[in-house]
C-alpha positions in Angstrom: 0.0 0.0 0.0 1.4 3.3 -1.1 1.5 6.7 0.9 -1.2 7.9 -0.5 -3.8 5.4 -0.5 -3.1 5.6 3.4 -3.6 8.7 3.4 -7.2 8.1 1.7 -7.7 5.5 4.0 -7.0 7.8 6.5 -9.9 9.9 6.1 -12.2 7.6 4.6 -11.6 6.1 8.2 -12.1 9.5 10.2 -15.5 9.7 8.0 -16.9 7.1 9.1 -16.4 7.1 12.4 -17.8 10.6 12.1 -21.0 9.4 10.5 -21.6 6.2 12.7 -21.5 8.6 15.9 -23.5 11.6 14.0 -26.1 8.1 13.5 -25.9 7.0 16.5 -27.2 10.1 18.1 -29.9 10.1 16.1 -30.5 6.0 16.8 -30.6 6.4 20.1 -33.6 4.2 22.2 -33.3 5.8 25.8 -33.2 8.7 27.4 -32.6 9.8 31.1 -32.4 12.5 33.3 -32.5 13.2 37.0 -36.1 11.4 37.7 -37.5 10.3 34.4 -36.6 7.5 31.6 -38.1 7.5 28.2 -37.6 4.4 26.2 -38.2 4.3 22.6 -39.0 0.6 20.7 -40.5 0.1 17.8 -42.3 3.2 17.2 -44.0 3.1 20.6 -42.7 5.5 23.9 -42.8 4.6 27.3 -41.6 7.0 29.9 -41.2 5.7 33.4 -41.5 9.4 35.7 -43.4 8.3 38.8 -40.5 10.2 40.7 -41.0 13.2 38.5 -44.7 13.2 39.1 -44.5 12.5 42.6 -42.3 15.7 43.0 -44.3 18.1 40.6 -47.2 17.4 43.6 -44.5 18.4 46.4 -43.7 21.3 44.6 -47.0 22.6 44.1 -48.2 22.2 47.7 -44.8 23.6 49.3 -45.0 26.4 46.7 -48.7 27.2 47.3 -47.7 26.7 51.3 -44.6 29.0 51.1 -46.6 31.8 49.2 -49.3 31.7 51.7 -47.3 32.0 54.6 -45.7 35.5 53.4 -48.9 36.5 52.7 -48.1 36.9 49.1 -45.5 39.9 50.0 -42.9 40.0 47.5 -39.8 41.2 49.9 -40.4 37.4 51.9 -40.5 35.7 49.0 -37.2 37.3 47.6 -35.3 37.3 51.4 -36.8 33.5 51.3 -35.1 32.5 48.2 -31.9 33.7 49.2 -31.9 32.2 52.5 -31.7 29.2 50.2 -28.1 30.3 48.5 -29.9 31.6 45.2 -28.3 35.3 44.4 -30.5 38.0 43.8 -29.3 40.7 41.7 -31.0 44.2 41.0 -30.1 46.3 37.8 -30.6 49.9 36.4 -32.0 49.0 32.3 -31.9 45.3 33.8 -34.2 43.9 30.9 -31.9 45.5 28.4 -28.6 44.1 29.7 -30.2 40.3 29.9 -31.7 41.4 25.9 -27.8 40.9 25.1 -28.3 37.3 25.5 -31.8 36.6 24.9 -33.0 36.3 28.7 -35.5 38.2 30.7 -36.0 39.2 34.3 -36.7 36.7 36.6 -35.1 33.7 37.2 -32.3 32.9 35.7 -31.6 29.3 34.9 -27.8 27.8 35.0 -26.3 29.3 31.6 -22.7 28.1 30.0 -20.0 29.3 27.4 -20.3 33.1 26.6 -23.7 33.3 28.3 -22.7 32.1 31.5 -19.2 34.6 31.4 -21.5 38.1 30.7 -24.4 37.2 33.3 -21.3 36.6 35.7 -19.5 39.6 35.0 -22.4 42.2 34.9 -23.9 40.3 38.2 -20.1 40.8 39.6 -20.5 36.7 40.3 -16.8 36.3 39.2 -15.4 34.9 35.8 -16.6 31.8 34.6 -18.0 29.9 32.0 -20.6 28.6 33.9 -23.1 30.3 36.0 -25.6 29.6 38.8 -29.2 30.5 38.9 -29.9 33.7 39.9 -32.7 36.2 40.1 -31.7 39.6 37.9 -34.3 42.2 37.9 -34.7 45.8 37.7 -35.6 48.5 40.6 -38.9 48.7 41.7 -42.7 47.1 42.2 -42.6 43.6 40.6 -45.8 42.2 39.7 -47.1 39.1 42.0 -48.1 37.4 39.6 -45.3 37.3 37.7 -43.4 36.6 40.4 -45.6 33.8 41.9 -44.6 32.2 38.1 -40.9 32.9 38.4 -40.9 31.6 42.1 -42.8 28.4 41.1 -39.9 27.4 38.5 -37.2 28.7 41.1 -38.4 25.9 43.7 -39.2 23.3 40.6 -35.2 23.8 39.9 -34.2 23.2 43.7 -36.2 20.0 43.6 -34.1 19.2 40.9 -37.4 18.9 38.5 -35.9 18.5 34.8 -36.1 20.4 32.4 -34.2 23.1 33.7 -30.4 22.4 32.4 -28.7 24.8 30.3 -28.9 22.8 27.0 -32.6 21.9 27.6 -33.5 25.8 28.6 -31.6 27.1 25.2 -33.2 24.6 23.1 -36.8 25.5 24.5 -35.6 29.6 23.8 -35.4 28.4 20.4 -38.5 26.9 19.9 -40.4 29.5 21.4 -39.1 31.7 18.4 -39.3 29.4 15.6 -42.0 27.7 13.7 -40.9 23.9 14.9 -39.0 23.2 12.1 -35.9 22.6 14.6 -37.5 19.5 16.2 -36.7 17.2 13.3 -32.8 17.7 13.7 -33.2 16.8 17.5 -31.8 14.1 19.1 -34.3 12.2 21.8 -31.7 13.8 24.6 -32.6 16.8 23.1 -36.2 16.3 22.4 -37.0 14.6 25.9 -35.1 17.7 27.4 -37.4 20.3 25.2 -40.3 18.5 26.5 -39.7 18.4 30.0 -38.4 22.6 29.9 -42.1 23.4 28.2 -43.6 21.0 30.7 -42.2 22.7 33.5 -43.4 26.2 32.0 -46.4 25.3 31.5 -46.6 24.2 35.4 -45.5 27.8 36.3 -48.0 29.5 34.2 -50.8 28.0 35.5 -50.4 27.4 39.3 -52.9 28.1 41.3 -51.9 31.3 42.9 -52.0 33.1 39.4 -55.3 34.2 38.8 -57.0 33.5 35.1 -57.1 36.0 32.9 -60.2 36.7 33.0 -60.8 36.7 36.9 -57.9 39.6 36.3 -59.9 41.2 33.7 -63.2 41.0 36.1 -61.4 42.9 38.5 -59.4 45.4 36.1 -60.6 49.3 36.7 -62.2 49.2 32.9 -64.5 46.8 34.2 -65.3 48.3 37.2 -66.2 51.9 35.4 -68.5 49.3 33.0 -70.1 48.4 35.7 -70.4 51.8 37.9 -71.7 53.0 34.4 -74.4 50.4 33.7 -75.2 51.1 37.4 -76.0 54.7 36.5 -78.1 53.8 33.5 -80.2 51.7 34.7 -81.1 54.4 37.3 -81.6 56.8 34.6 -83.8 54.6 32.8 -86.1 53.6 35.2 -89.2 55.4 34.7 -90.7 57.4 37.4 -93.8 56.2 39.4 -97.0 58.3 39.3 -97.5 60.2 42.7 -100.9 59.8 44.7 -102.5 62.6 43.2 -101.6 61.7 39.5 -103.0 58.3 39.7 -106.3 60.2 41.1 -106.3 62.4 38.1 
């Protein structure tokens, strides 16, 4: 064999081991995480989570317990969460600074790589390229119920809920702006990961202590004036009753 079919050989060899792992990704049949185990076989999915469903209940009740007992003030629930280690950062333009990287106020899930360096630098959490969570939002009156949403997925991440590492979160970013097409180049890591992250969103949005959208409607001040109005009218339009000597006439 001469030089240079060795050196064909070479990177024939290279490609295919490429290849086979760039397959093997996509052949994969299981998939795990901290509580949950989906198995794929034969076109049919089982996932084993039992633990995972058992601690979405835990969560909800010591969330809804938690809330209660600060009376739903927002100054226990943040001196609360960093009783627990979490760091709580506030910042002038805030929203614009986590814009930079695509995140928003609120909790801020474990990031990596570039991400993970600026959220530690302008947070002055050191330099790294990997970050913990952490709460970054901007001076003032915070909204309760978005932070009843934002502390629900904080206390899901403590109990180690998945859904909420870095890849899975950036993936789920993605798919939020995009029209899906992404989900056919995932791998089942990837996919499982995407569908826990929206699962545990979805858990935040609607927990109990956030009021529908329309209870928050019913009790907005342009329904109240409706109602003062139609109040009014129907005052006005209630016809007047004949007096005594009227009806004699």
């Amino acid at each position: 064999m001469n030089i240079l079919q060795k050196i064909v050989y070479f990177f024939l060899e290279k490609q295919e081991k490429t290849l086979t792992k760039r397959l093997s990704r996509h052949l994969k049949t299981s998939s795990s995480n901290s509580t949950s185990k989906t198995v794929v076989s034969k076109g049919v999915t089982m996932t084993l989570n039992a633990e995972t469903e058992k601690n979405k209940d835990l969560v909800l009740k010591n969330v809804s317990d938690i809330i209660k007992s600060c009376n739903n003030d927002i100054s226990k629930l943040l001196a609360f969460i960093e009783s627990k280690g979490t760091k709580i950062v506030r910042l002038d333009n805030a929203d614009k600074i986590l814009a930079v990287i695509k995140e928003e106020e609120g909790l801020i899930t474990p990031l990596e790589g570039i991400e993970a360096f600026y959220i530690n630098l302008v947070t002055n959490s050191g330099l790294s390229l990997k970050s913990k969570p952490m709460f970054v939002m901007r001076n003032g009156q915070i909204d309760p119920y978005y932070m009843a949403h934002q502390f629900y997925k904080w206390y899901a991440l403590q109990m180690k809920l998945p859904g909420f590492d870095f890849m899975s979160q950036k993936i789920f970013k993605i798919y939020l702006n995009s029209d899906g097409a992404i989900l056919s180049n995932l791998t089942l890591d990837e996919m499982t990961g995407l569908k826990e992250a929206i699962a545990r969103d979805q858990e935040a949005t609607t927990f109990e202590a956030k009021p529908s959208l329309w209870q928050r409607f019913k009790q907005s001040k342009f329904v109240q004036t409706i109602k003062y109005v139609m109040k009014i009218r129907i005052v006005l339009d209630v016809p007047a009753l004949p007096s005594g000597d009227e009806s004699k006439k």
